[in-house]
C-alpha positions, 0 to 999 in steps of 0.5 A, a space after each residue: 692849882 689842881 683845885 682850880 682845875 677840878 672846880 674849871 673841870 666842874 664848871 665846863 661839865 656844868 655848862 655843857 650840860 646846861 646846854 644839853 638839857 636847852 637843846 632837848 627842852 627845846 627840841 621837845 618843845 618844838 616837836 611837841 607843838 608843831 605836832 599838836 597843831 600841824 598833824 592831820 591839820 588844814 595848812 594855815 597859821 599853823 604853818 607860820 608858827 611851826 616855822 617861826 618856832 623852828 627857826 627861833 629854835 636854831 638861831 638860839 643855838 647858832 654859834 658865831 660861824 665864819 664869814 662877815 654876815 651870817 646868811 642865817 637870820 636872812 634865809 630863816 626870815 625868808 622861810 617865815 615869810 613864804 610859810 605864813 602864805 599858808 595863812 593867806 592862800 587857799 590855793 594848793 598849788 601854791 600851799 605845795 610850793 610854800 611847803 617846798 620852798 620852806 623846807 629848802 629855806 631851812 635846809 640851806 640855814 642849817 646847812 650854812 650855820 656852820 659856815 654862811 659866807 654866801 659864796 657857798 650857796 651855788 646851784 649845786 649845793 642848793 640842790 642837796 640841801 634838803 636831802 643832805 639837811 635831813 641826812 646829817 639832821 638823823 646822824 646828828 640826832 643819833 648822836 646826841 640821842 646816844 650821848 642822853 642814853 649814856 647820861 641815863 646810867 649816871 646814879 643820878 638819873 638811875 634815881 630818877 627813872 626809879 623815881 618815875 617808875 615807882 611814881 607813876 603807877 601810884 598816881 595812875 591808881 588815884 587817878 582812876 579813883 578820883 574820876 569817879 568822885 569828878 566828871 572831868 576828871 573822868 573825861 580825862 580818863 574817858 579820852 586817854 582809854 578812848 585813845 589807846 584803844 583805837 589806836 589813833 595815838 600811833 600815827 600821832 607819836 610817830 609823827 612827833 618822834 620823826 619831826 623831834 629826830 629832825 629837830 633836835 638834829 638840825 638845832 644840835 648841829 647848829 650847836 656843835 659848829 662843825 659838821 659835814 662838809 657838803 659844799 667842799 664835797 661838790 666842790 672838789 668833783 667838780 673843780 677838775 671840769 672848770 678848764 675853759 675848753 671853748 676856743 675864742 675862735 670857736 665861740 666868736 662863730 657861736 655868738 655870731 650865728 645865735 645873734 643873726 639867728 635871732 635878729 634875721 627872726 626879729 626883721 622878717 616878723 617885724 611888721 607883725 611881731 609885736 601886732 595883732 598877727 591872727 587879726 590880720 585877715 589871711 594871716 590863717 592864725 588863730 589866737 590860740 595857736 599864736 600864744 601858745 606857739 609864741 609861748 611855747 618855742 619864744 620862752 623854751 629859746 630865751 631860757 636855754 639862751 640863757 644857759 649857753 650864754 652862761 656855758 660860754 662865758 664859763 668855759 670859753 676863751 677871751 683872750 684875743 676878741 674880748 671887746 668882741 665877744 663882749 659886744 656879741 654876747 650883749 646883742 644876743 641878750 638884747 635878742 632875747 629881751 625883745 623875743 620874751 616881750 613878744 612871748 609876754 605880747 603873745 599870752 596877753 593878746 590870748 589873755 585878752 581873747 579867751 580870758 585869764 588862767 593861772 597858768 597863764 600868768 605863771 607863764 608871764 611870771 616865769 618870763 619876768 624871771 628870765 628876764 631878771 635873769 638876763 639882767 644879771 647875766 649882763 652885768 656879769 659879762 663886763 666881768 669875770 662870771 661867776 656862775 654862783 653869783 648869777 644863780 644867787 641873784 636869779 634866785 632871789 628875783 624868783 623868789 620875790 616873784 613868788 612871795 607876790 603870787 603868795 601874798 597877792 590874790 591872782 586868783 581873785 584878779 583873774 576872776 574879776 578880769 573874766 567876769 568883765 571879759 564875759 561883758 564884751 565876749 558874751 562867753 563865760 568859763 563857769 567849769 573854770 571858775 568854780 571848779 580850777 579856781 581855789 577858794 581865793 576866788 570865792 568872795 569875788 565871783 559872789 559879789 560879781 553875781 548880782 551884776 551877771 544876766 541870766 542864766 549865767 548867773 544861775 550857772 555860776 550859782 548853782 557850781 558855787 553852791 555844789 562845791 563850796 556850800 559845806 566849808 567845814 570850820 578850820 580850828 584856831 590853827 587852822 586859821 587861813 585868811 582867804 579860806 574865812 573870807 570865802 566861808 563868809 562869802 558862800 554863808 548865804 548858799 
C-alpha cells in the first residue's frame, strides 16, 4: 500500500510539473512571437495573430468551469474577429477601437475562465475588467514566477544552470572564431554587437518581459481555476442599494409627465417633424442648424430616456398600476423611437446637403444602438427587468454595429457619395478627403479623379500626391489589406 502511494506521489508530482513547463513554453512562445511581430510595428495582420495565439494559448489551459456553456470560446472568437479589423482597416480611429475592444474581450475570458455563467457579465464587471484582468494577471505571474524560482534549487536544475554557464562562454569564443572563417556567420556577429551597443535591445526585452508577465499570468490563472472573486466583489457593494424606493404613485406621475412630454413635442412639430424644415421658406432654419440641434438635444434625450426607464423599472413599485405602468413605460419608448428617426432624418437631410463625414454616420450608427437598446428595453417590461441581461443584449448590438464599421469600407462609401454630391452642388471638400479621410478612401477617390472637371481634379491631385506619394512598405506582419490597395492606387503619383 505505501508503495502505491509513493508511485501515485510520483505520478502527480510528474504531471504537475508537465503542466508547469506547457505553461511556460507556451507563455514564452506567445510572448516571444507577439513581441517579434508586434513591437515597434504598423497595426495589420499581426494583431490577428497576436490574438488568435493568446487566446489559442488560454483555451489550452482552460479547465472546465461552472455553468452550462463556457462564454470563453465565444468571447476569445469575438476578440480575433475585431483584431483582424486591423488587417483590413487603415483608419486610426477604428485601430484604436480594435485595440480597446480586444483588450476588454480578453479580459472578460480571463476573468470568466474561472466562473462563465453569463449572468456574471454586468455592466459593473464589465467595467473592471481590463484593470482587474491585469491586476490578477501580474499577482498570478509572481506566483508562478516564485514557484519556477524554487524549482531552480533542486540538484537537477543547479546541474543545468552550471551546465549553461560552463556552455555558454565555450560556444561564445568558437562563435567569434568561426565568423572569421564565414561571412554569415560574421553578419551574425556583426548584428548581435551592432545591438548591444546602441542599446535598441532594451526597450525590445522590456516589451517582452511585460507581455510574458501578462501572458503567463492570464494562461496560469486559466490553469489554476480558482482566482479572485471580482463579480462577487461588486456584487456584495451593491446589493444593499437594490431596494425599490420609487413609489407606484410616484412614477406612475414620472411616466405620464415624460410621455405628454414627448408626444405634446411630437403633434406641435408634426407638419415639419419628419419634412424638409429649413426648405420651408420663412422657417429661418438653416440646414446646418436643423441637424445639428435635431442631433445634438433628440439623441442626448433618447439615451438618457433609456436610462430613467431602466432606473424606474429598477427601482420602482409595481404593485397596485402594473397594467398601468406597463402601458406608459411603452408609450414612452414608442416617443422615442419616433424622436431617434427624426434624429436619423435630421443628419441625413444634412448628409444630403453638406455631404458625408464619419462623424456623421458614427452618429447614425450610435442611433441604431439605441434604438436596439430600446428594443430590448421593451421586451424586458413584460417582465422582471434585469438590468444585466438589458446590458448584455445592448452590448452585443454595439458590438455587431462595430464589427460592420470595421469590416465594411465607410470610408470609401462616403468618399464616393461626396464625389457625386460634388455633381449636383458644384462643391468639393478636397481638405476632407485627403487630409480627414485614412487610406481606406484612397482607391477610390483615384478612380474617381478621371471622371472630375478641372480644376478640382487637379486640387485633389495635387493633396493626394502631397500626403500619400511615399507609403513606406509594411513588412510581411505589417500586412494590411486597405493599406496595399491604397499603395497600389497612389503607385501612379
Amino acid at each position: 500500500m505505501a508503495q502505491v502511494a509513493v508511485m501515485s506521489s510520483v505520478i502527480s508530482e510528474s504531471a504537475m510539473s508537465n503542466k508547469r513547463a506547457l505553461l511556460w513554453a507556451a507563455s514564452l512562445l506567445v510572448a516571444a512571437f507577439g513581441t517579434w511581430i508586434a513591437y515597434d510595428a504598423m497595426p495589420g495582420v499581426n494583431w490577428l495573430l497576436c490574438t488568435a495565439g493568446a487566446a489559442a494559448g488560454l483555451l489550452i489551459f482552460l479547465r472546465p468551469a461552472r455553468g452550462n456553456t463556457s462564454l470563453v470560446p465565444y468571447l476569445e472568437g469575438t476578440a480575433v474577429i475585431i483584431a483582424g479589423g486591423a488587417a483590413i482597416t487603415a483608419d486610426p480611429f477604428l485601430t484604436a477601437f480594435i485595440c480597446l475592444s480586444v483588450i476588454l474581450m480578453l479580459a472578460l475570458a480571463m476573468l470568466l475562465s474561472i466562473d462563465s455563467r453569463v449572468e456574471r457579465i454586468t455592466p459593473g464587471f464589465t467595467i473592471v475588467a481590463p484593470a482587474a484582468a491585469f491586476g490578477l494577471a501580474l499577482a498570478e505571474s509572481v506566483t508562478r514566477g516564485s514557484e519556477a524560482l524554487g524549482l531552480i534549487r533542486s540538484p537537477r536544475a543547479r546541474a543545468i544552470v552550471r551546465g549553461l554557464a560552463i556552455t555558454a562562454p565555450v560556444v561564445l569564443v568558437f562563435g567569434l572564431l568561426l565568423a572569421t572563417a564565414d561571412p554569415i556567420f560574421a553578419d551574425w556577429r556583426n548584428a548581435i554587437r551592432d545591438l548591444l551597443t546602441n542599446w535598441a535591445f532594451l526597450p525590445r526585452t522590456i516589451f517582452f518581459i511585460a507581455l510574458l508577465s501578462i501572458v503567463l499570468g492570464a494562461y496560469g490563472y486559466a490553469q489554476r481555476g480558482t482566482g479572485y472573486d471580482i463579480h462577487g466583489l461588486i456584487v456584495s457593494r451593491t446589493s444593499g442599494t437594490r431596494s425599490r424606493w420609487l413609489g407606484s404613485t410616484e412614477r406612475l406621475i414620472l411616466l405620464a409627465g415624460v410621455a405628454l412630454l414627448f408626444w405634446t413635442f411630437l403633434a406641435v412639430q408634426l407638419s415639419y417633424f419628419f419634412g424638409n424644415l429649413p426648405g420651408i421658406q420663412g422657417s429661418g432654419m438653416t440646414f446646418a442648424e436643423y441637424a445639428r440641434r435635431g442631433f445634438a438635444e433628440i439623441t442626448v434625450v433618447a439615451s438618457c430616456t433609456v436610462l430613467l426607464l431602466v432606473i424606474v423599472e429598477r427601482y420602482g413599485n409595481i404593485d397596485e398600476w402594473r397594467r398601468t405602468l406597463r402601458a406608459l413605460t411603452l408609450i414612452v419608448v414608442l416617443a422615442v423611437f419616433f424622436l431617434l428617426a427624426s434624429a436619423f432624418h435630421r443628419v441625413l437631410l444634412y448628409e444630403q446637403a453638406y455631404g458625408f463625414t464619419t462623424a456623421r454616420l458614427y452618429a447614425q450608427a450610435y442611433m441604431i444602438v439605441v434604438a436596439a437598446s430600446l428594443i430590448a428595453l421593451s421586451r424586458e417590461v413584460f417582465t422582471e427587468l434585469d438590468p444585466s441581461r438589458l446590458f448584455r443584449l445592448t452590448g452585443m448590438a454595439a458590438i455587431a454595429t462595430f464589427i460592420v464599421l470595421i469590416y465594411w469600407n465607410h470610408e470609401s462609401w462616403i468618399a464616393d457619395r461626396n464625389i457625386d454630391l460634388f455633381t449636383a452642388t458644384g462643391k468639393l471638400d478636397v481638405v476632407y478627403l485627403t487630409s480627414d479621410l485614412s487610406a481606406d478612401a484612397i482607391p477610390t477617390i483615384v478612380s474617381r479623379l478621371p471622371s472630375l472637371p478641372e480644376p478640382a481634379k487637379s486640387q485633389l491631385q495635387a493633396a493626394l500626391k502631397a500626403r500619400y506619394k511615399r507609403l513606406h512598405e509594411d513588412r510581411w506582419f505589417e500586412w494590411n489589406l486597405r493599406r496595399e490597395r491604397a499603395r497600389s492606387a497612389s503607385a501612379g503619383f
